[in-house]
Each structure stands twice: as structure tokens, then as C-alpha cells.
C-alpha positions as CSV (number, residue, x, y, z in Angstrom):
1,X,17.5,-26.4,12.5
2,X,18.2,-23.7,14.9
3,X,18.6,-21.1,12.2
4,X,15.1,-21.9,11.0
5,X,13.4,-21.3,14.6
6,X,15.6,-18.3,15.1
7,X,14.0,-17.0,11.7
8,X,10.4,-18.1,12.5
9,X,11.0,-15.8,15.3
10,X,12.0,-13.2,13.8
11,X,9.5,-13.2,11.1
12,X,6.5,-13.4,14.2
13,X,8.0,-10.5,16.0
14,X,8.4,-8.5,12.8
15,X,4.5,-9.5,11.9
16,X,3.1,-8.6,15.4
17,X,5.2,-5.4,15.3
18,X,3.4,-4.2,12.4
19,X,0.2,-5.5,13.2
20,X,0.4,-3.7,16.4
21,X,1.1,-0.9,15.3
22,X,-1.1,-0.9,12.6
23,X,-4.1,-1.8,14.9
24,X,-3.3,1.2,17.0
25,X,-4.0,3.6,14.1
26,X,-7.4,5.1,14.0
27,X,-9.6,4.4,10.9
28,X,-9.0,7.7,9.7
29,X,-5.7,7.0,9.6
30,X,-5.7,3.8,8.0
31,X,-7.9,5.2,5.3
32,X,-5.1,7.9,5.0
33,X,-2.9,5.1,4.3
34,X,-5.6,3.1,2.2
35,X,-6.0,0.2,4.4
36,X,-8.6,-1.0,5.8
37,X,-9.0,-3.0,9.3
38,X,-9.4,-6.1,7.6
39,X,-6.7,-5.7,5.6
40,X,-3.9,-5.3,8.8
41,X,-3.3,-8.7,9.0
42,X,-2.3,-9.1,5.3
43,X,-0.2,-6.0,5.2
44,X,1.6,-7.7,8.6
45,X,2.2,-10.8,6.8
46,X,3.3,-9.1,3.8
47,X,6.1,-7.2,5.7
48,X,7.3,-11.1,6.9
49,X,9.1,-11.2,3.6
């Protein structure tokens, strides 16, 4: 059971890592990258796995 809340934790610090830094780009920059703002939260989640 431990090992699961130890990776739950993980995985939420890894996602509000990227989403952090994501949501500090400007939008030029995410449209350099080809993402929009709406689409931070997926790309977050996506880096979870």
C-alpha cells in the first residue's frame, strides 16, 4: 500500500512539474511546440506514464 501512495506521488509531482513548466511558456512558444494552452494539462498527464 505504501508503494502505491509513494507512486501517486510521484506521478503528481512529475505532472505539476510539466504543467508548470509548460504554463510558464509564452504562447509563442507553445505554438513553437504545437501546443496549445488548453492542451497543457493533457500533455502533463500524458508525461504521468
Amino acid at each position: 500500500m505504501l508503494d502505491s501512495v509513494v507512486r501517486s506521488y510521484r506521478n503528481w509531482k512529475r505532472y505539476r512539474a510539466t504543467y508548470d513548466e509548460l504554463s510558464r511558456l509564452s504562447n509563442r512558444e507553445l505554438n513553437d511546440l504545437g501546443i496549445s494552452r488548453a492542451d497543457i494539462s493533457h500533455f502533463a498527464r500524458a508525461s504521468m506514464k
